[in-house]
N, C-alpha and C positions, 0 to 999 in steps of 0.2 A: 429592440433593435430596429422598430420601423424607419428610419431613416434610410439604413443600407440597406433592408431585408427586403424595403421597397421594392426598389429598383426589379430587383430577382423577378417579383410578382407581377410586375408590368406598368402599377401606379401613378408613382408620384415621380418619374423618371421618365415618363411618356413627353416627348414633343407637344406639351399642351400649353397652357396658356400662362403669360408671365406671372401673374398674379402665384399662381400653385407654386412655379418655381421659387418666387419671392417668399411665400408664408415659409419651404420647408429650408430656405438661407437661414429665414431668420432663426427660427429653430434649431439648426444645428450652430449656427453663431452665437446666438447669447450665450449659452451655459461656454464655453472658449472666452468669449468679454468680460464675462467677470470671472471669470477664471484668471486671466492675464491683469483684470485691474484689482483683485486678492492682492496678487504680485508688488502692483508696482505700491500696493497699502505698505506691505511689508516692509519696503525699502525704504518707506517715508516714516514706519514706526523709529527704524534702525537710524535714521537721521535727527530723530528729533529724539531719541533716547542718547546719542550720544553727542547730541548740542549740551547735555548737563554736564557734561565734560571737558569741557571748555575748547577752546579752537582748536589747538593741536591732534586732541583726538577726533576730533570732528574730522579734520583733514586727511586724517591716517583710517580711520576707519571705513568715512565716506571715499576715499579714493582707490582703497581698496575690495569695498565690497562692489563699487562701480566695474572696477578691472577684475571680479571674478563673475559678474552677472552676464560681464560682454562677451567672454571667453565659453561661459554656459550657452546663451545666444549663438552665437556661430556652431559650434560645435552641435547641440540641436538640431539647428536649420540641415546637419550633415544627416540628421535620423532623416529626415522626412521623407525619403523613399519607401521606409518602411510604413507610411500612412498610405502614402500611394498604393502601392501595390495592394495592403491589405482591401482597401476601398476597392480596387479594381478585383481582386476575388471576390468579396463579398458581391458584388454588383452583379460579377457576371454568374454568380450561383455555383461558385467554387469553397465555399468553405473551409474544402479539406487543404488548401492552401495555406490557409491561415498560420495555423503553426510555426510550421516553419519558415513563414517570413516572419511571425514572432519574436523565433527564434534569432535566428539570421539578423536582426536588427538588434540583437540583444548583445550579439558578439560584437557590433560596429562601436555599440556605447559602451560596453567594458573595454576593449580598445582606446576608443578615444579617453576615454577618462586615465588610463595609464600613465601618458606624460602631460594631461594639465596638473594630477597627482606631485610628480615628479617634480615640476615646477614651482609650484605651489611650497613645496618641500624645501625648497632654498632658493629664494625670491629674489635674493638680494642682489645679483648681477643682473636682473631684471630691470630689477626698481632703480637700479643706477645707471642705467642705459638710458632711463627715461627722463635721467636729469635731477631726482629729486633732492634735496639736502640730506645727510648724514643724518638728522635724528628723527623727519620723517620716514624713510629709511626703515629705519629699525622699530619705528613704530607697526609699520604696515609688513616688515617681516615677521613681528610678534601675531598678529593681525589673522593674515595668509596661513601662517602653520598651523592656527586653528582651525580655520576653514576653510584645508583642504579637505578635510576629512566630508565634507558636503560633497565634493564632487561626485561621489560614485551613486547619490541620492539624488541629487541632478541631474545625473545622468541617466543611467540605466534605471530611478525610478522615474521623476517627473518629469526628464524629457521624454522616454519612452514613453509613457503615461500621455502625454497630452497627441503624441502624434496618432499612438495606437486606439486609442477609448474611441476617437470619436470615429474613425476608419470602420469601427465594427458596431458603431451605433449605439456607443454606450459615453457619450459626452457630458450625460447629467451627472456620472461620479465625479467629476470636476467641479461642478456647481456644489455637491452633496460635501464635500473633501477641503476644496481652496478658504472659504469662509471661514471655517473652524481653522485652518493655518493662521489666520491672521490674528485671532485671539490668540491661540496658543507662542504666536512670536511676539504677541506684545507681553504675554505674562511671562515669557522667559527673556526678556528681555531686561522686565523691572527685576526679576528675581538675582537672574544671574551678572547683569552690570552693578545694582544697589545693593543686591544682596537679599535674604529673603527667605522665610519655609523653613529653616535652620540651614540653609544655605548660605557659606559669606559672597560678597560681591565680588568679579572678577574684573571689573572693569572694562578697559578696550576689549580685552581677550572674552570677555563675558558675551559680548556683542556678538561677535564672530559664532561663540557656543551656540546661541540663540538661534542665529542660520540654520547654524549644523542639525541641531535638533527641530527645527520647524522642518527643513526639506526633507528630513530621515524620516518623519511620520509621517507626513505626505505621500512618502514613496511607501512607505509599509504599508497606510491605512488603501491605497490604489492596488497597489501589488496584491494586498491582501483580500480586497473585495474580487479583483480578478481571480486569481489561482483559487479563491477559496468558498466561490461560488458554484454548485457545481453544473448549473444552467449553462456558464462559461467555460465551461473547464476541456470543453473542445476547441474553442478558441486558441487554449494554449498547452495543448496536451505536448508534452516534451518531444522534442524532433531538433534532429542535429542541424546546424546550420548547413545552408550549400549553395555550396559556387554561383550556381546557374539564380539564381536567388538576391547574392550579393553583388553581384558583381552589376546587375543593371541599379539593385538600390543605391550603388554609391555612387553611379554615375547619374542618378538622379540625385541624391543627397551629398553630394560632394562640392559641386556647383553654388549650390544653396547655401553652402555655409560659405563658402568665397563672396557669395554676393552680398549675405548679411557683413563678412568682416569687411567691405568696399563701403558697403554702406554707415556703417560703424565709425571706420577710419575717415571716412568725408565729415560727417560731423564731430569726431573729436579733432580735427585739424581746422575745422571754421571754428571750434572753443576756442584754439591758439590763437589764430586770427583775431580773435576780437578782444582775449586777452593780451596783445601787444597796443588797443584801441583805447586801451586804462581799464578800471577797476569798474567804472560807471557802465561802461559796453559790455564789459565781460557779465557784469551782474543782470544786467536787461537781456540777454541774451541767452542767457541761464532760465530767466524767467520766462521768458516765450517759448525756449525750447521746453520748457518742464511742463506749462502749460499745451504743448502740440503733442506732447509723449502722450499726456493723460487721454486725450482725444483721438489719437493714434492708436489706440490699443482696441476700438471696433472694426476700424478697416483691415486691423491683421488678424482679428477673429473671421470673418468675413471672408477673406483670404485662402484660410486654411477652410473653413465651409465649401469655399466654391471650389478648392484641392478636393475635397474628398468627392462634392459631388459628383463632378466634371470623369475622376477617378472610375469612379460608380459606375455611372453612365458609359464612359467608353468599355466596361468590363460586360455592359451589360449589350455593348455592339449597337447603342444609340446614340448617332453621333451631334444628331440634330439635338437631341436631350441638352448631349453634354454643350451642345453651343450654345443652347437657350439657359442652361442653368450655368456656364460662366457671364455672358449675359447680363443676367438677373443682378449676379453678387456684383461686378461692375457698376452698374445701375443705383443699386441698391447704395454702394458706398457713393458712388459722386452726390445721391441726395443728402446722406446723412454727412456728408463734408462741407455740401452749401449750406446747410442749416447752424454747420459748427462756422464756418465763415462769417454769418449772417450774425453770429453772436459775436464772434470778436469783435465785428465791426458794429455793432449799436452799443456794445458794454463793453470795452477795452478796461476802463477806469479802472470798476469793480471788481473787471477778473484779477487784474494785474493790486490791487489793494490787499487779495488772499495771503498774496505774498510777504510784499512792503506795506507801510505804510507812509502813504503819498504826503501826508502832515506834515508828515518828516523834513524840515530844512535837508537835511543830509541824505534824505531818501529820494527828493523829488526831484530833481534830475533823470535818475532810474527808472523810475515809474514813467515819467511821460516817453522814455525811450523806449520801456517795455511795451506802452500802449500802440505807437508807434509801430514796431516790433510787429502786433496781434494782425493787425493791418494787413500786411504784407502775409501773414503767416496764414490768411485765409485760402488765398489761391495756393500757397506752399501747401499747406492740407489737402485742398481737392486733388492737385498733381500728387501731391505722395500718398493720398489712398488711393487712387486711381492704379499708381505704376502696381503699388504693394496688392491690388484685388486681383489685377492681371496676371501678376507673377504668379499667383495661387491657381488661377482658372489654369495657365501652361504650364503650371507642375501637374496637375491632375492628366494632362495630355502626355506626362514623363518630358516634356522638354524645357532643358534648365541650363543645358551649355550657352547657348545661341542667347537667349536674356540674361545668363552673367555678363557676356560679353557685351551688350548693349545697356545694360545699368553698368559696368564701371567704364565705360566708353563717355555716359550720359553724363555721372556722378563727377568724373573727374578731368574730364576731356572738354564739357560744357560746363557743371555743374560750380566746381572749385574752381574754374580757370575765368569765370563768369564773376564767382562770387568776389575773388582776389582782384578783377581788375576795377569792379564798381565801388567794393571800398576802397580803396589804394589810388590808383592811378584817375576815376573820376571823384575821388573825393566823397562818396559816399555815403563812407561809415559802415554802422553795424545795418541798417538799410539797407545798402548795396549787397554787403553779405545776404543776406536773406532773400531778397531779388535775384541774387545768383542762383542759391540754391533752389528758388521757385523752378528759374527757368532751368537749368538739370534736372528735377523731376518732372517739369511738364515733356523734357522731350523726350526720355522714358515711358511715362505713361502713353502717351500716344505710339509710342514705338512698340511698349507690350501688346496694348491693346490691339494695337493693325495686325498684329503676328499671330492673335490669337484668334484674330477677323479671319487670317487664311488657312491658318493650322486648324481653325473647328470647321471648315466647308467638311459636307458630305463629299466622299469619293468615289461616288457615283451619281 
């Protein structure tokens, strides 16, 4: 646990020099980036296992394991108090803490998971609310009712899992754990969609299974090294949840999932956007975004590193620590955002070819719109790792109201109001959308960042 047991000892949590701060970001960051880029493998196995299923399924599957991974996302983001806190016992050399905030974040995610359960259970005035046709519909109700049964493994295991491991310095059972998921969901995916093993094939609904059982071992093979370790077994020796406990983690974690579903809702309403632009906008826009998701997934590792540090540090009553190590993860991301920049912009072609293929009479429109697209999506990068590294260093400081309120201020007030009039009323296009969104996230990240220029001064 030298990460967090650090701090305690005096180390690597001293006001020292950027460099230390930097090496122990990176550190508790990687095993978090590929932990979350496992993830997003999985979802790309689940898409391209069920392209052999021709469009329909494609549409019902991929739309609805989209709207159960967005719904896991928010709801998560609502755990993350419980990383806080535990980080900030661990720092400041409280262990006996631990527990039961364990605890106490255990009851937040059996809760929440109660009525996406529910929902998930009869989708169908959901799914019609949202406009879809009658037999996708029902495809994606068949869909959903398999895979609710994931929720309580998303929940109360892997999200709790990914907030809690790295809070107590144990982030490499993520690295040790997500990898084997990703085999194990591609082989239950041919088994259980084709059939297979002496198993027949289940099709759409096979998909959905594949989830179910990749997140349920996840969560047992995490849960299981924790509780059954007994190095750890103080970490989470049974202790009732309490008040005084929960009630600041939802008012840190509560925020959190508001700002993730803000941020969510902005980018599936600039899809609509570009899908009323034709099929050619909506598809290049698809393409850039899927490309910025994959690149996005270190500055939210990052994020939650400089959450725990910052966390750490403040438990451990070093304040100048915790400024220098939110800092550092700041830093850190705006380089590795120019570098991902720096690539859209000399190799658009090739990235956007992974995709499509440019040959293509019928693809090439697309492609030069998506390269187009990578363009713009460089500075879009640096502003959204930048906002997203910030928001991590002021959750580690517990503050998360006051930056809800300035990302969906930024997002929607700047961001969509920006995006909507540069394609529309100047003519644009998918361009202007993307331009819009840059400038929404750049004025968020300057706006977290200033916050957390004033929030980390020492107070004396």
């Amino acid at each position: 646990m030298s990460v967090i047991a650090a701090p305690a000892a005096g180390s690597t949590l001293e006001a020292g020099d950027t460099a230390n701060h930097l090496s122990q970001t990176v550190a508790l960051a990687a095993p978090l980036a590929l932990a979350l880029l496992a993830e997003m493998a999985m979802g790309l196995i689940s898409t391209l296992m069920l392209g052999g299923l021709g469009p329909q399924a494609l549409a019902a599957g991929g739309l609805a394991t989209s709207l159960f991974f967005t719904c896991l996302i928010v709801l998560q983001g609502a755990l993350s108090g419980t990383g806080v806190l535990a980080a900030n016992a661990m720092g400041g050399g409280r262990p006996r803490e631990v527990p039961a905030i364990y605890w106490s974040g255990m009851a937040i995610a059996v809760t929440l998971a109660l009525p996406l359960f529910a929902v998930m259970s009869a989708p169908r005035g959901v799914l019609r609310a949202m406009g879809e046709s009658d037999a996708l519909v029902a495809d994606m109700a068949v869909y959903l009712r398999v895979l609710r049964w994931g929720v309580p493994a998303g929940l109360v295991g892997v999200g709790m899992m990914r907030q809690f491991l790295p809070a107590i310095g144990l982030q490499r059972v993520l690295l040790w754990v997500m990898p084997g998921g990703v085999l194990l969901h591609w082989a239950m995916n041919v088994v259980l969609i084709r059939g297979g093993l002496g198993v027949s094939g289940f099709g759409l609904a096979g998909s959905a299974a594949a989830i179910v059982v990749t997140l349920s071992a996840l969560a047992v093979g995490m849960l299981g090294f924790l509780h059954g370790k007994r190095s750890f077994a103080c970490m989470v020796a049974l202790a009732w949840p309490r008040w005084d406990i929960l009630s600041p983690m939802l008012s840190i974690g509560l925020p959190v999932g508001a700002t993730s579903g803000v941020e969510v809702g902005l980018f599936f309403a600039t899809g609509v956007l570009a899908g009323t632009l034709g099929p050619t906008v909506l598809a290049a826009h698809m393409i850039a975004l899927s490309v910025t998701s994959v690149t996005f997934m270190i500055p939210l590792a990052i994020s939650q590193a400089a959450n725990v540090r910052v966390a750490a540090a403040i438990g451990a009553g070093n304040r100048a620590s915790a400024r220098r190590a939110g800092f550092a993860a700041i830093g850190l991301t705006a380089i590795y955002m120019a570098v991902a920049a720096l690539l859209f912009r000399v190799m658009p072609g090739p990235i956007v070819a992974a995709y499509i293929g440019p040959t293509n009479a019928t693809n090439a429109a697309t492609a030069r719109l998506a390269a187009r697209l990578l363009l713009v999506a460089g500075v879009f990068q640096i502003a959204d790792g930048t906002q997203v590294t910030a928001s991590g260093a002021l959750r580690g400081l517990q503050d998360t109201r006051v930056p809800m309120m300035l990302a969906a201020i930024g997002y929607w007030g700047i961001g969509f109001w920006a995006a909507r009039s540069l394609a529309f009323t100047m003519g644009l296009g998918a361009v202007g959308l993307w331009w819009g969104l840059a400038a929404g996230l750049a004025v968020v990240a300057v706006c977290l960042t200033a916050r957390f220029w004033v929030k980390s001064r020492p107070t004396h």
